[in-house]
C-alpha positions as CSV (number, residue, x, y, z in Angstrom):
1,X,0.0,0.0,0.0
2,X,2.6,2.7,0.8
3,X,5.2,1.7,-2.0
4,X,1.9,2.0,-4.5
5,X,0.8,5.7,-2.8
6,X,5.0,6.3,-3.1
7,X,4.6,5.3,-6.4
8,X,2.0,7.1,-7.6
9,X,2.4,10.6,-5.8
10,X,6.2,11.0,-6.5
11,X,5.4,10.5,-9.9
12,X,3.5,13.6,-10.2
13,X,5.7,16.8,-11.0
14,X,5.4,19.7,-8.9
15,X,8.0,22.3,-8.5
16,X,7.8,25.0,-5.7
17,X,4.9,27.5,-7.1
18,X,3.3,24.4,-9.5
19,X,1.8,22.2,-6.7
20,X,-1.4,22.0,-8.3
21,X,-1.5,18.3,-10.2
22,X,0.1,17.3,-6.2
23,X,-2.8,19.1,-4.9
24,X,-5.3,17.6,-7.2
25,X,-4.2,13.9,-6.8
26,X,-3.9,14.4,-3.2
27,X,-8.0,15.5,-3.2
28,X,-8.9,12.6,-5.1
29,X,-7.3,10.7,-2.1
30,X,-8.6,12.7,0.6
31,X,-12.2,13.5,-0.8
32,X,-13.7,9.6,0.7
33,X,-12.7,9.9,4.5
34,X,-12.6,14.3,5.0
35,X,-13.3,17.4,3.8
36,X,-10.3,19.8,2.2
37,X,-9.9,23.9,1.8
38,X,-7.4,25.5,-0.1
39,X,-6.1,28.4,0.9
40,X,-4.9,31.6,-0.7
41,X,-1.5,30.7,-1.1
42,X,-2.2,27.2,-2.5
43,X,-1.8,25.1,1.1
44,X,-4.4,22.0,1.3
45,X,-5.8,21.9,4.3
46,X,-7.5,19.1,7.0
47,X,-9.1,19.9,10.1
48,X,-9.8,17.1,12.5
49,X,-11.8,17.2,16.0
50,X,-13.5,20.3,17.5
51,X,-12.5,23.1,20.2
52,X,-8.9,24.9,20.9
53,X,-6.4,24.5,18.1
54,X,-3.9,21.9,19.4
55,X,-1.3,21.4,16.9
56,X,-0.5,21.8,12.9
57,X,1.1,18.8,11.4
58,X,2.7,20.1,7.5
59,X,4.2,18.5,5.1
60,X,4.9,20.5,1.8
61,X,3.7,19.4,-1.7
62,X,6.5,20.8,-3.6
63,X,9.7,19.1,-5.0
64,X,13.0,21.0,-6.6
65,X,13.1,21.4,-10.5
66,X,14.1,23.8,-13.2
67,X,12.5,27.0,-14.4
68,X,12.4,27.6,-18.3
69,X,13.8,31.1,-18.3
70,X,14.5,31.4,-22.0
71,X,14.4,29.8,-25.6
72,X,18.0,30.0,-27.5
73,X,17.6,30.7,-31.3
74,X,18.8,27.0,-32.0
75,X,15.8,26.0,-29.5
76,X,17.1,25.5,-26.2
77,X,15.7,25.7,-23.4
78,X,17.3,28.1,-20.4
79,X,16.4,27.3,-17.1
80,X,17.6,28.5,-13.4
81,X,17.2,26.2,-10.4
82,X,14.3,25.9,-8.0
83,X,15.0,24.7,-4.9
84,X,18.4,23.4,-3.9
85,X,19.9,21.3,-6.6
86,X,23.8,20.1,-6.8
87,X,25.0,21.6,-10.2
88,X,27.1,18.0,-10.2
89,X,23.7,16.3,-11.0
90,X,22.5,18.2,-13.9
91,X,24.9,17.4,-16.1
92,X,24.0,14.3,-19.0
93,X,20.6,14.2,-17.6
94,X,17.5,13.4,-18.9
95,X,14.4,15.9,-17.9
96,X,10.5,15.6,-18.2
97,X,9.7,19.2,-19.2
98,X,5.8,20.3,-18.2
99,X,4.3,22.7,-20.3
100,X,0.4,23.7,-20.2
101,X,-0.6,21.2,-23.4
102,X,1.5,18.6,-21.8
103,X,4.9,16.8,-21.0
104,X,8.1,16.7,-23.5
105,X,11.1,14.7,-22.9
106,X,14.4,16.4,-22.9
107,X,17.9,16.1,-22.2
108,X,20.8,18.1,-20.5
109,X,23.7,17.7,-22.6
110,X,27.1,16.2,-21.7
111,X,30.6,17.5,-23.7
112,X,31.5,13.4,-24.9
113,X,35.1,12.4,-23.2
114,X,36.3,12.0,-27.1
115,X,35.9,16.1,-27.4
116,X,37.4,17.6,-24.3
117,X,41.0,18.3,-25.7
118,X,42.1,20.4,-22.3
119,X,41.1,17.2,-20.3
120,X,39.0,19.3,-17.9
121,X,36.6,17.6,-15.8
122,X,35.2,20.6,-14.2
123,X,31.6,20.6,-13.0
124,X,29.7,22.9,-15.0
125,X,27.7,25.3,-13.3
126,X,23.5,25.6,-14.4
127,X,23.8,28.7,-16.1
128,X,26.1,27.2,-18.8
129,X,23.5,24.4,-19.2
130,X,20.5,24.3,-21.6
131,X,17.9,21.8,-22.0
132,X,17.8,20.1,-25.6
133,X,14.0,18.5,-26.5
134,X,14.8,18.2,-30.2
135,X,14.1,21.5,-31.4
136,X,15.9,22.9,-34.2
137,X,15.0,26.5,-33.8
138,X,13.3,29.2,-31.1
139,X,10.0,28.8,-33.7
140,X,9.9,25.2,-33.3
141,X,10.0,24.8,-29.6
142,X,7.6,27.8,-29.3
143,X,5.5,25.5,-31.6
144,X,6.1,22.3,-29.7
145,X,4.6,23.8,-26.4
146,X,7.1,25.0,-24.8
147,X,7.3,29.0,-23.0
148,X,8.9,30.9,-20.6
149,X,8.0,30.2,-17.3
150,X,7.1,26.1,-18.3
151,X,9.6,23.6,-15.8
152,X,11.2,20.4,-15.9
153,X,12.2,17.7,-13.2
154,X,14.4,14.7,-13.4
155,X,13.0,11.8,-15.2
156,X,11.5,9.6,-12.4
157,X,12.8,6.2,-12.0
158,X,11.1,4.2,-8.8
159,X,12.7,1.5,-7.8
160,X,12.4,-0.8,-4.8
161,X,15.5,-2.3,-2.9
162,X,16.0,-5.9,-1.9
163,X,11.7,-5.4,-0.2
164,X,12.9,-2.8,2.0
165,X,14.1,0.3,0.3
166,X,12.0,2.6,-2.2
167,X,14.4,4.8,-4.0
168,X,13.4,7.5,-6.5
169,X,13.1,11.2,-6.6
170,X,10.9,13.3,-4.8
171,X,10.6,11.9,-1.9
172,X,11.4,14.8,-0.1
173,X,8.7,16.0,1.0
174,X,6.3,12.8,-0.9
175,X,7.0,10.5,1.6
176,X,5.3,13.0,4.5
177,X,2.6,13.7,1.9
178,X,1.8,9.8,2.0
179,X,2.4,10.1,6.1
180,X,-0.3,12.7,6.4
181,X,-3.3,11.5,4.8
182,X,-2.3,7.7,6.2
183,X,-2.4,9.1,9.4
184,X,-5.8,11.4,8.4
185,X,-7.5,8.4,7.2
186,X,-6.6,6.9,10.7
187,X,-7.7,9.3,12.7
188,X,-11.0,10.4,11.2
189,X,-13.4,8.2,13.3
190,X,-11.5,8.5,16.3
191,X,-12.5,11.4,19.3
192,X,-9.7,14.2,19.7
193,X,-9.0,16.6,22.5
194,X,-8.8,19.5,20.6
195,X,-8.5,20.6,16.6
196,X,-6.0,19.6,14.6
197,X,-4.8,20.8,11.6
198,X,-3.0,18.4,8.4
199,X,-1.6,21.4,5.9
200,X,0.1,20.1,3.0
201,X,2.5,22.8,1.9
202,X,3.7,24.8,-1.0
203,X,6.5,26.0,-1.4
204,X,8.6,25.4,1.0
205,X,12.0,24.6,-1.0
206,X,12.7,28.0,-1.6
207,X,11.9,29.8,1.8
208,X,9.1,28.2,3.9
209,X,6.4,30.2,1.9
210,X,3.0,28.2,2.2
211,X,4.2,26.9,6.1
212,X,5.2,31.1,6.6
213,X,1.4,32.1,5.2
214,X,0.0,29.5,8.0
215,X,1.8,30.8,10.8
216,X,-0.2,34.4,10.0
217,X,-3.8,32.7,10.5
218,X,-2.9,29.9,12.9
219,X,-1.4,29.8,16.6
220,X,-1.6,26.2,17.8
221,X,0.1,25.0,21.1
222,X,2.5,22.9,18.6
223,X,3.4,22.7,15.1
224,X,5.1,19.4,13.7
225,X,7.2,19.8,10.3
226,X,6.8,16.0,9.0
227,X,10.0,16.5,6.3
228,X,12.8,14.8,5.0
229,X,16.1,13.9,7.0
230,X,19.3,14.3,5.5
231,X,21.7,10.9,6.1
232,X,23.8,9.8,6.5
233,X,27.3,11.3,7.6
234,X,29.6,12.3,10.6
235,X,27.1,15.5,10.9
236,X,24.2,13.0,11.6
237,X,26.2,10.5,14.4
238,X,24.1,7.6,14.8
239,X,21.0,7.9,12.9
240,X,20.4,4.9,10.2
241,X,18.3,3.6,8.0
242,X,16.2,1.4,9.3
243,X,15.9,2.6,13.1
244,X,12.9,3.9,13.1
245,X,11.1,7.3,13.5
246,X,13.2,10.7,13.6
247,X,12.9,13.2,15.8
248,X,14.9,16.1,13.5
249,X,16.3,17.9,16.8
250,X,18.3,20.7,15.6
251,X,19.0,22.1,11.7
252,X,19.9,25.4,10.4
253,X,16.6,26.7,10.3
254,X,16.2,25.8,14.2
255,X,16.9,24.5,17.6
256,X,13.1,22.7,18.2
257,X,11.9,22.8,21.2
258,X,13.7,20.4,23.3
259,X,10.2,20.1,26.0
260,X,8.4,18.9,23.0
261,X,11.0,16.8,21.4
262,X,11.3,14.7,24.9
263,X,7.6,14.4,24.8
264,X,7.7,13.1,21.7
265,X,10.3,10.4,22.7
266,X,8.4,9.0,25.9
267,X,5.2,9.0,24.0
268,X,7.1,7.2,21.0
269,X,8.3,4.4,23.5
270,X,5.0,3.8,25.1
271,X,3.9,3.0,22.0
272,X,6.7,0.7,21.3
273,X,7.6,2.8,18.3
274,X,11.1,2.8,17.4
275,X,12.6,6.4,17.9
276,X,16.1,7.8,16.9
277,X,17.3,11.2,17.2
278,X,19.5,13.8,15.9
279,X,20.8,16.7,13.8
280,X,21.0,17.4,10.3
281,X,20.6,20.4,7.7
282,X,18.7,22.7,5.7
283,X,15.4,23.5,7.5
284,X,11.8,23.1,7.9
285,X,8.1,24.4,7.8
286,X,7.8,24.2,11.7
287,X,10.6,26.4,12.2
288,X,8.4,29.8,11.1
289,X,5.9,29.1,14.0
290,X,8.6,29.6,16.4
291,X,7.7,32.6,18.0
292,X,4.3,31.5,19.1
293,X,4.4,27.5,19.6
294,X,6.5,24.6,20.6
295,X,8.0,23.4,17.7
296,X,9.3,19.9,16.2
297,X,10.2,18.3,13.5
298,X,9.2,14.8,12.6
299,X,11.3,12.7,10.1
300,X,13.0,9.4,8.7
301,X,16.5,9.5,7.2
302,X,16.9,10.2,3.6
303,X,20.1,8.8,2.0
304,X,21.0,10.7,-1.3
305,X,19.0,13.7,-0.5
306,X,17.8,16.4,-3.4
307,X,19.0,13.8,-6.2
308,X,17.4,11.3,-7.9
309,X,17.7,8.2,-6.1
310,X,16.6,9.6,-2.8
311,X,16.0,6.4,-0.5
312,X,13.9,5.7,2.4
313,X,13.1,2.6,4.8
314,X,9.5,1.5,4.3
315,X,10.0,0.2,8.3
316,X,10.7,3.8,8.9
317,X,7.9,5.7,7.2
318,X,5.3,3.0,8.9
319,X,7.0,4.3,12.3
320,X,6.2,7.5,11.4
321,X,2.4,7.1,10.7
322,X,1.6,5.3,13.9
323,X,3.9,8.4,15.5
324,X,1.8,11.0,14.4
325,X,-1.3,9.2,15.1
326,X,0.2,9.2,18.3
327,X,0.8,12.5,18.9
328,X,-2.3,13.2,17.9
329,X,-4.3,10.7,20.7
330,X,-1.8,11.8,23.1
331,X,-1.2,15.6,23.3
């Protein structure tokens, strides 16, 4: 069930600012157990239970890509980055470009070995990039679909390792897409002490903007960021694959709220959930409610973060799930 929802959602392209097939698909799934808003900004929004608002749980829709900035007179395709992408892993790669009338392939091209007389091996930075999708002229992509302000993402590959593993990209932030609405569906029929909010995100790779638009019309006790975890390395200690649960302690966006992240851990053991902690980078939607809630981050370790064969541990996401719904019985 969860490698098929994995399957299908990270499938779906959706760069920061184009959420909107995410959002759609995502409806589809919701529309049987709950109602959904959308607000101004483009956040999808839950609300379960009745009474003071106890806590947001987010998880953003959006996934890094490529802008089309520009067509070259040979037809190109110009782009800038969205999001945080490692210029390394543009290079030779092949791109699903999504235009209004539909999706082309295209291709980032590589200088072959056989050409590079200086024997340079330097990475080559985005702006010296274009995207080639067969066009022959500036006319001919213009007639093929293609316009200023279209994107592209990697070409998804999903692939499941030795029954454990799902690797592909997007995961960050799919895989607390899929968390939410498992743990929605859950929680639906059951009695709550208090109102909780599920907002799924936009956004959010390029500055927190759908999670920074909810913290100016919401002030709940606690607000959970369920987002991706960057492992593994001598920055993240002991954290694995494998061991469970996250709580994302400390990143550069934030040092959560320590109160709330030991809460978290006693509640996690009574529930015989398996638990890890510890510290990573980049940052996360809960961090913008700080000045008005206990904050937290919820996660499971990401190997290969923002490329694309970002890998999870299904064992790890199911932790997840039964955490929130946890929380949520429990707070």
């Amino acid at each position: 069930m969860l490698v098929e929802e994995l399957r299908e959602i990270t499938a779906i392209p959706g760069i920061s600012g184009y959420e909107e097939n995410v959002r759609e698909k995502l409806m589809e799934w919701l529309e049987p157990y709950v109602d959904c808003t959308v607000d101004t900004i483009g956040n999808l929004i839950v609300e379960l239970g009745e009474g003071e608002l106890k806590a947001i749980f987010m998880a953003h829709m959006d996934e890094i890509g490529l802008l089309i900035t520009g067509i070259t007179p040979d037809g190109k395709l110009r782009f800038r980055k969205i999001g945080g992408i490692d210029d390394r892993l543009l290079y030779g790669r092949h791109v699903d470009v999504i235009t209004e009338s539909g999706k082309l392939d295209g291709v980032i091209g590589a200088l072959p070995v056989h050409l590079n007389l200086e024997r340079k091996f330097d990475t080559v930075p985005w702006n010296r990039l274009t995207i080639d999708i067969g066009a022959e002229s500036k006319e001919e992509a213009l007639e093929m679909g293609v316009k200023v302000l279209d994107y592209a993402v990697f070409k998804k590959h999903f692939a499941v390792l030795n029954n454990r593993y799902v690797s592909t990209r997007s995961l960050d932030d799919r895989f607390g897409v899929v968390a939410l609405v498992e743990a929605i569906k859950d929680l639906v029929d059951h009695d709550l002490n208090g109102r909780f909010i599920f907002a799924f995100t936009v956004q959010e790779e390029i500055g927190l903007k759908g999670a920074k638009f909810l913290a100016e019309h919401y002030s709940p006790k606690y607000a959970f960021a369920i987002d991706s975890f960057a492992c593994c390395s001598e920055l993240t200690g002991d954290v694995k694959l494998g061991g469970g649960a996250l709580i994302r302690a400390v990143d550069n966006s934030a040092i959560y709220t320590r109160r709330l992240a030991r809460k978290v851990w006693e509640i996690a053991e009574k529930n015989d959930i398996p638990i890890q902690i510890g510290v990573t980078g980049g940052g996360t939607d809960a961090s913008v409610f700080q000045s008005k809630s206990e904050v937290l981050a919820l996660s499971v370790p990401i190997k290969y973060l923002h490329s694309e064969v970002e890998t999870l541990h299904l064992g790890d996401l199911e932790a997840l799930i039964k955490l929130i719904e946890a929380i949520a019985f429990e707070l």
